[in-house]
Residue frames as qw, qx, qy, qz and C-alpha x, y, z in Angstrom:
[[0.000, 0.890, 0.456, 0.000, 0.00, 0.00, 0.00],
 [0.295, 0.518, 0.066, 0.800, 1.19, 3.41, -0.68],
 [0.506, -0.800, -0.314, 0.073, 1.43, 4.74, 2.96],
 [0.429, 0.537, -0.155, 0.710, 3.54, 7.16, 3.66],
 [0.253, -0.490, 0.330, -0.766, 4.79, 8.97, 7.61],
 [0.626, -0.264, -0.731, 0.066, 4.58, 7.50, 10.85],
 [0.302, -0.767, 0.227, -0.519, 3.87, 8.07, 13.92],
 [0.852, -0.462, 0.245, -0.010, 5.67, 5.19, 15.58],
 [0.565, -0.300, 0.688, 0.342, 7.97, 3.36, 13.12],
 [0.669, 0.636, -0.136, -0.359, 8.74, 3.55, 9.25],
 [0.765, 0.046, 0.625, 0.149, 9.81, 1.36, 6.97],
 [0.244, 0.683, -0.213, -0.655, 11.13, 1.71, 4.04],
 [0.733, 0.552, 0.155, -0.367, 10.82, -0.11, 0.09],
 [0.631, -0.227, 0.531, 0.518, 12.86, -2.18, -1.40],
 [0.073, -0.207, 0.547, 0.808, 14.56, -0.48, -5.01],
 [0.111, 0.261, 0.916, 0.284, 12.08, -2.74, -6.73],
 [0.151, -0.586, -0.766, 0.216, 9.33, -1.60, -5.11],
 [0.149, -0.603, -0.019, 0.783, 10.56, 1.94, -5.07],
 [0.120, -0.305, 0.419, 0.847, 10.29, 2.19, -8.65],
 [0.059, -0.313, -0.886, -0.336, 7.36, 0.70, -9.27],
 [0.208, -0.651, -0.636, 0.360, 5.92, 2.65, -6.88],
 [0.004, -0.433, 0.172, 0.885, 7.33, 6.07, -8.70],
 [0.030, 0.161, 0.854, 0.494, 5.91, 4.69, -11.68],
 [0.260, -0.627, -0.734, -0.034, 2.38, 4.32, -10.46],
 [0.120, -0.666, -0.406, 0.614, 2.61, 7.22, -8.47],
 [0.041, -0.395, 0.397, 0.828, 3.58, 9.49, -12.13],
 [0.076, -0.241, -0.862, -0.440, 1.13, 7.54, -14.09],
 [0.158, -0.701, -0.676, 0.163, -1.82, 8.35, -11.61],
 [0.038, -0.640, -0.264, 0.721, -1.02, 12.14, -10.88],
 [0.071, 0.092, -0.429, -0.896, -1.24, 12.49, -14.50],
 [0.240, -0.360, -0.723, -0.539, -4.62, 10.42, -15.20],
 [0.274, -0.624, -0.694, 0.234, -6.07, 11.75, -11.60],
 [0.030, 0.774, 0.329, 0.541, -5.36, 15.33, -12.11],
 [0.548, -0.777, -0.307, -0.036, -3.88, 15.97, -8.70],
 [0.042, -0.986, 0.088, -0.138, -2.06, 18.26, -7.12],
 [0.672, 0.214, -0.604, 0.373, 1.54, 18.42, -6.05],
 [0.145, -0.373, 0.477, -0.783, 0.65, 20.22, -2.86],
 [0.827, -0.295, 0.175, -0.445, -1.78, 17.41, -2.11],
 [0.874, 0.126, -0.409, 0.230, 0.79, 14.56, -2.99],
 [0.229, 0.532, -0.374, 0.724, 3.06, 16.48, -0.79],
 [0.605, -0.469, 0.082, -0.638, 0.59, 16.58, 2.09],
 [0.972, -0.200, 0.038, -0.118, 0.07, 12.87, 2.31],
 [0.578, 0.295, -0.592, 0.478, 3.97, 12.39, 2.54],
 [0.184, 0.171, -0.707, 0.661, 3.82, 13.68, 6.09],
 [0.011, -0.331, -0.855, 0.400, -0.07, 12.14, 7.04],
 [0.479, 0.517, 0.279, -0.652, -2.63, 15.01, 5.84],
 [0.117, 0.044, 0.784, 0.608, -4.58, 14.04, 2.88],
 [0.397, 0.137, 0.067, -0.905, -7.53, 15.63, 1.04],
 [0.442, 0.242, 0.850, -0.151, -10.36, 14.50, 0.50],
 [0.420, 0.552, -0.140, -0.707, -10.94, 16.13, -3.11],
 [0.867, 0.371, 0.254, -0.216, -11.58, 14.11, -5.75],
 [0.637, 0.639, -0.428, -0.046, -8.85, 14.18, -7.55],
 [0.276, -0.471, 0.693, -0.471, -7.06, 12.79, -4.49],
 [0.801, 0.084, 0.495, -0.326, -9.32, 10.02, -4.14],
 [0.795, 0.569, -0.109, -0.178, -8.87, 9.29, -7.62],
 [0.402, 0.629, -0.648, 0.150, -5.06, 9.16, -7.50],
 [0.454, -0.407, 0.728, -0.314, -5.73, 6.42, -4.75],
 [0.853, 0.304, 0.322, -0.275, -8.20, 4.45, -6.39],
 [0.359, 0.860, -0.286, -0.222, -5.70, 4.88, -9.36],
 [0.266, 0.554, -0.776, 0.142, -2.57, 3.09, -7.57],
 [0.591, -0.153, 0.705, -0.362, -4.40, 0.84, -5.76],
 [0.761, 0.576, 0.129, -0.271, -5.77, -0.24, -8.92],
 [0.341, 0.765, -0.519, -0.169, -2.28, 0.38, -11.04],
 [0.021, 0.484, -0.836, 0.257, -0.67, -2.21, -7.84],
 [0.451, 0.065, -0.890, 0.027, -3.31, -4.73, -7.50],
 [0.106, 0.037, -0.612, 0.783, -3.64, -3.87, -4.49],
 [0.561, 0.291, 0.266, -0.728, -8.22, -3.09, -5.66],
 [0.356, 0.208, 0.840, 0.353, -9.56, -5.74, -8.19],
 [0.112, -0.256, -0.654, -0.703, -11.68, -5.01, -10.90],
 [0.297, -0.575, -0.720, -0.249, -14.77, -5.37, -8.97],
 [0.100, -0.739, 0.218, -0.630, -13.69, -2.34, -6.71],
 [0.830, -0.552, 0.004, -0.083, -12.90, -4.66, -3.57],
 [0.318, -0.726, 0.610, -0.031, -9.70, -5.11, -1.45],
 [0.898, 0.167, -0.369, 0.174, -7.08, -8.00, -2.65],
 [0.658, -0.693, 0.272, -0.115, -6.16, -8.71, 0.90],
 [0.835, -0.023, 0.297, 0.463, -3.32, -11.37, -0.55],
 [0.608, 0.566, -0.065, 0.553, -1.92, -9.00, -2.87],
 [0.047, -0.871, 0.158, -0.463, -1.52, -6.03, -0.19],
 [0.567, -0.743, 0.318, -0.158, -0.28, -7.73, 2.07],
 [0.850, 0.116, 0.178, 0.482, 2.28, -9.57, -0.23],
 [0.362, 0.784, 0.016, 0.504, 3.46, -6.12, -1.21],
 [0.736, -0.662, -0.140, 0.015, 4.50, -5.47, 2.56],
 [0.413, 0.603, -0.627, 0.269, 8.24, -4.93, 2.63],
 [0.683, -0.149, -0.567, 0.436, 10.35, -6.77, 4.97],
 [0.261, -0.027, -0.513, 0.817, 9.99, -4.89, 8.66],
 [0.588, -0.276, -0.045, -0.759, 5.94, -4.25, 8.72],
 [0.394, 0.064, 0.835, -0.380, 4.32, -6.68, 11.28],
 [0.130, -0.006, -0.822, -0.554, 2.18, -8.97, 8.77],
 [0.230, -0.413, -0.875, 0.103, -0.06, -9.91, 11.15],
 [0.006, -0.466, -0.331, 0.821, -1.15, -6.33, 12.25],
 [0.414, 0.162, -0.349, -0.825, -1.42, -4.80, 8.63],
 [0.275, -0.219, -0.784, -0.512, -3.62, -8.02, 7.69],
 [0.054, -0.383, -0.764, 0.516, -5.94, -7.06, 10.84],
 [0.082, -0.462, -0.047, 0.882, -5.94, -4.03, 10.42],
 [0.390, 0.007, -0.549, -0.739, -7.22, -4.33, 6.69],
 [0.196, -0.350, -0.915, -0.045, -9.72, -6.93, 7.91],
 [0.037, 0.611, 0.460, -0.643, -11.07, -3.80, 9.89],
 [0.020, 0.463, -0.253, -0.849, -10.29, -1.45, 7.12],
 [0.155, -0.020, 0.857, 0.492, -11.89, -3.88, 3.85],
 [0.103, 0.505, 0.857, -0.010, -15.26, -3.43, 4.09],
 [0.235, -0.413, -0.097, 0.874, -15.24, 0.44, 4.09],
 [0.379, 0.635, 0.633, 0.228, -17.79, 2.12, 1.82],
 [0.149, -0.303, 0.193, 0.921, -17.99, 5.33, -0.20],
 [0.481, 0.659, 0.333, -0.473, -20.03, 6.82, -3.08],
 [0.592, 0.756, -0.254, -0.114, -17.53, 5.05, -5.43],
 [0.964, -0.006, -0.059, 0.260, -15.03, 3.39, -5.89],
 [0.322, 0.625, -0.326, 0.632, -12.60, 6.43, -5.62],
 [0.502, -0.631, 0.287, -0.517, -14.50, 7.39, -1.87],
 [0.950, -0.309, -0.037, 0.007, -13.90, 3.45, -0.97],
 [0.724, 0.293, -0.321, 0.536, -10.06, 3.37, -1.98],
 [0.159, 0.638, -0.245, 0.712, -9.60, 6.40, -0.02],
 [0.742, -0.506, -0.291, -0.329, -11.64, 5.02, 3.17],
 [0.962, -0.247, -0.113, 0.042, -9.78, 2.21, 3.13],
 [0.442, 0.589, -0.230, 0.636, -6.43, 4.26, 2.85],
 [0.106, -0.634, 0.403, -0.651, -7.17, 6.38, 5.44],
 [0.876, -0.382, -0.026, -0.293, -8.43, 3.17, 7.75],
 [0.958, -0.263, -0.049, 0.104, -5.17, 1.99, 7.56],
 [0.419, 0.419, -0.349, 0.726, -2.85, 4.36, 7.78],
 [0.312, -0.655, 0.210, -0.656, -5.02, 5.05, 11.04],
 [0.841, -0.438, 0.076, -0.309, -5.12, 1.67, 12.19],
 [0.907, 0.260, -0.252, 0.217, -1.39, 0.79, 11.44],
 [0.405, -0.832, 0.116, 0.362, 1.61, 1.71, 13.84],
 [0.385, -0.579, 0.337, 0.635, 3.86, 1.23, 11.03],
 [0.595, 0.788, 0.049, -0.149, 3.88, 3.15, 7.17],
 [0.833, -0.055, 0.397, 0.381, 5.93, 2.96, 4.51],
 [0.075, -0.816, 0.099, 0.565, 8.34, 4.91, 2.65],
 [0.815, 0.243, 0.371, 0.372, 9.41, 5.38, -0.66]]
């Protein structure tokens, strides 16, 4: 998951991951239309709730797998994506709290569940 700032313990992406994760993130701010002062935000925990925002979640969640097709959490893929030093077992509570989350779209759900687990996680991830 594209989490980003902690308030306990970070972690950071392997290369791999890192670049895939620029990728996706450059692909989405073009087709979502969002700001750099809201990417910028969510690096250190605030994140809007405009649409275009939402979108650029729904976007990389989508880009990484990470949402299926049918707009619903792939609980195996996110939590294969995990680097090494997140606590597996927490994040895959956590989403178990976080999966069901609803919106007025599939942009408002990605973003739900985003913000459900960057609130229910002690530890985020850098890239």
């Amino acid at each position: 998951m594209i989490i980003i700032l902690s308030y306990s313990q970070n972690v950071h992406l392997a290369e791999t991951q890192k670049e895939k994760a620029k990728q996706y993130t450059s692909e989405c701010v073009r087709e979502s239309g969002v700001s750099t002062e809201a990417i910028n935000a969510a690096k250190i925990g605030k994140y809007s709730k405009d649409k275009a925002f939402k979108n650029f979640v729904l976007c990389f969640f989508k880009k990484s797998a990470i949402f299926n097709s049918d707009g619903t959490l792939n609980m195996d893929v996110a939590l294969a994506k995990l680097p090494p030093g997140v606590n597996k077992s927490e994040a895959q509570s956590v989403l178990k709290q976080c999966k069901n989350k609803t919106g007025q779209g599939a942009a408002d759900k990605a973003f739900e569940i985003f913000r459900c687990y960057y609130k229910g996680t002690k530890t985020h991830i850098l890239f």
